[in-house]
Structure formats: structure tokens, C-alpha cells
C-alpha positions in Angstrom: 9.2 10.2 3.4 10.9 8.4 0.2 9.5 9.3 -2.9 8.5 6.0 -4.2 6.1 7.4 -6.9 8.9 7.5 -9.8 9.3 3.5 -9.1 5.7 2.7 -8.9 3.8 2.1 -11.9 0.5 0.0 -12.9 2.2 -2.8 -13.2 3.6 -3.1 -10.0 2.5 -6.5 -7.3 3.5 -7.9 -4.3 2.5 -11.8 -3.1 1.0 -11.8 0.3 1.5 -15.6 2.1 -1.3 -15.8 4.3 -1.2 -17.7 7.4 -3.3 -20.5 5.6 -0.4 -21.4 3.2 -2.1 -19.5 -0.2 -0.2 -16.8 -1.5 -2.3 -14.0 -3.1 -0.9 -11.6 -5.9 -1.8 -8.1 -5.3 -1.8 -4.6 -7.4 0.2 -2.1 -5.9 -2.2 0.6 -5.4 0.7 2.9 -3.9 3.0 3.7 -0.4 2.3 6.7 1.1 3.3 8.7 4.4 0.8 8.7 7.5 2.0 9.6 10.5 5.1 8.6 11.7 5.5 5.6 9.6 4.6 4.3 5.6 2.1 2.2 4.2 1.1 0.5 1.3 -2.5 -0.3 -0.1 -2.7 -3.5 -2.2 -5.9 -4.9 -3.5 -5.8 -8.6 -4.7 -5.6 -8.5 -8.9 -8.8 -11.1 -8.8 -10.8 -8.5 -6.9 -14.0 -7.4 -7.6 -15.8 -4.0 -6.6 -16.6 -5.2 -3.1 -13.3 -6.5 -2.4 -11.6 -4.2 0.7 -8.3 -3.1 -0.3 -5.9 -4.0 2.0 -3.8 -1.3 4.1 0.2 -2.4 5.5 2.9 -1.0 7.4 5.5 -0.4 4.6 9.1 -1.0 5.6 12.2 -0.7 2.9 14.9 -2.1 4.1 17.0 -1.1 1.1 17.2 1.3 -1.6 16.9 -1.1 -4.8 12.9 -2.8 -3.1 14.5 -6.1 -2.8 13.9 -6.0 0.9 10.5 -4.9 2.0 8.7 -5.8 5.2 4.6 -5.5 5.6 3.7 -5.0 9.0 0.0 -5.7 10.5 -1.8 -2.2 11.9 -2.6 -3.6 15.1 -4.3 -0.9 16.7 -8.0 1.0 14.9 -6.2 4.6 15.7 -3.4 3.4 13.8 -5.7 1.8 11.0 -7.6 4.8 10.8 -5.0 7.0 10.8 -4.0 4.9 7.6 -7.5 5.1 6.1 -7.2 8.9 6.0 -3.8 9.1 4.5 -4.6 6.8 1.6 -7.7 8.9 1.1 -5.6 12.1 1.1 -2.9 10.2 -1.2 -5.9 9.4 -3.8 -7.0 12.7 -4.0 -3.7 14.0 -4.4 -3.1 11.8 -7.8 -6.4 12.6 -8.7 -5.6 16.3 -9.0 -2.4 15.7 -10.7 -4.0 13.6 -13.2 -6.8 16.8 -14.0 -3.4 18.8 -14.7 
């Protein structure tokens, strides 16, 4: 796994253009390892406390994050699989934080 934690920082958003035409600006909440592949968890910067954050296949297709590629989980294994590792990530920086 890359170690995209040093380029990361609160300020960080990606646009999501959703099949409907909108685009929607989300906070970068982090990319993290699970499995066999990367992911990223965005939640929209509007959101409120019951907005679901939203979980994507993270591809970099170069070093500098000019080309990055979101991929759909297709499959609940796989979505779950991402659930867990974004949990695990979370509670990782929570215990660097208490440091």
C-alpha cells in the first residue's frame, strides 16, 4: 500500500459526477488498504449527521494524484470487506491522535 497519509490533509475534496449530471464536492475522509485493493471514503461537504459516507475503489494512476480513478464495489463481500477496513483505518488515527 502507498502511504497517502503525508498528502492527505483536512482540506482535501474530490467532485463526484453522478449519472444525473450534478457534480457533488466531497471531503476526503482518507484511502486506505483492504484487501487486495484501495479505497477511499468521501462524505459530501453539505452533509449532515445522517448522511452515509460514501466508500470507492481508489485507483492512482500516477504518483503526483492527477490521475485517479473511483471504482463502484459491486459485490456486498467486497463492500463489507471495505466497511471494516475504514473502521480499522479510523481507529488507527484515533490512537495516533491520543499520542
Amino acid at each position: 500500500m502507498a502511504d497517502y497519509d503525508n498528502k492527505i490533509d483536512d482540506n482535501d475534496k474530490m467532485t463526484l459526477f453522478l449519472d444525473d449530471g450534478t457534480e457533488l464536492v466531497c471531503d476526503v475522509l482518507g484511502i486506505f488498504n483492504g484487501g487486495e485493493n484501495e479505497y477511499v471514503a468521501l462524505l459530501p461537504e453539505d452533509a449532515d449527521e445522517d448522511t452515509e459516507i460514501f466508500l470507492y475503489r481508489f485507483i492512482l494512476e500516477d504518483e503526483d494524484f492527477e490521475n485517479i480513478k473511483l471504482e463502484n464495489i459491486e459485490s456486498d463481500e467486497e463492500f463489507e470487506l471495505a466497511s471494516k477496513a475504514y473502521e480499522e483505518y479510523m481507529n488507527t488515527l484515533e490512537m495516533l491522535d491520543e499520542e
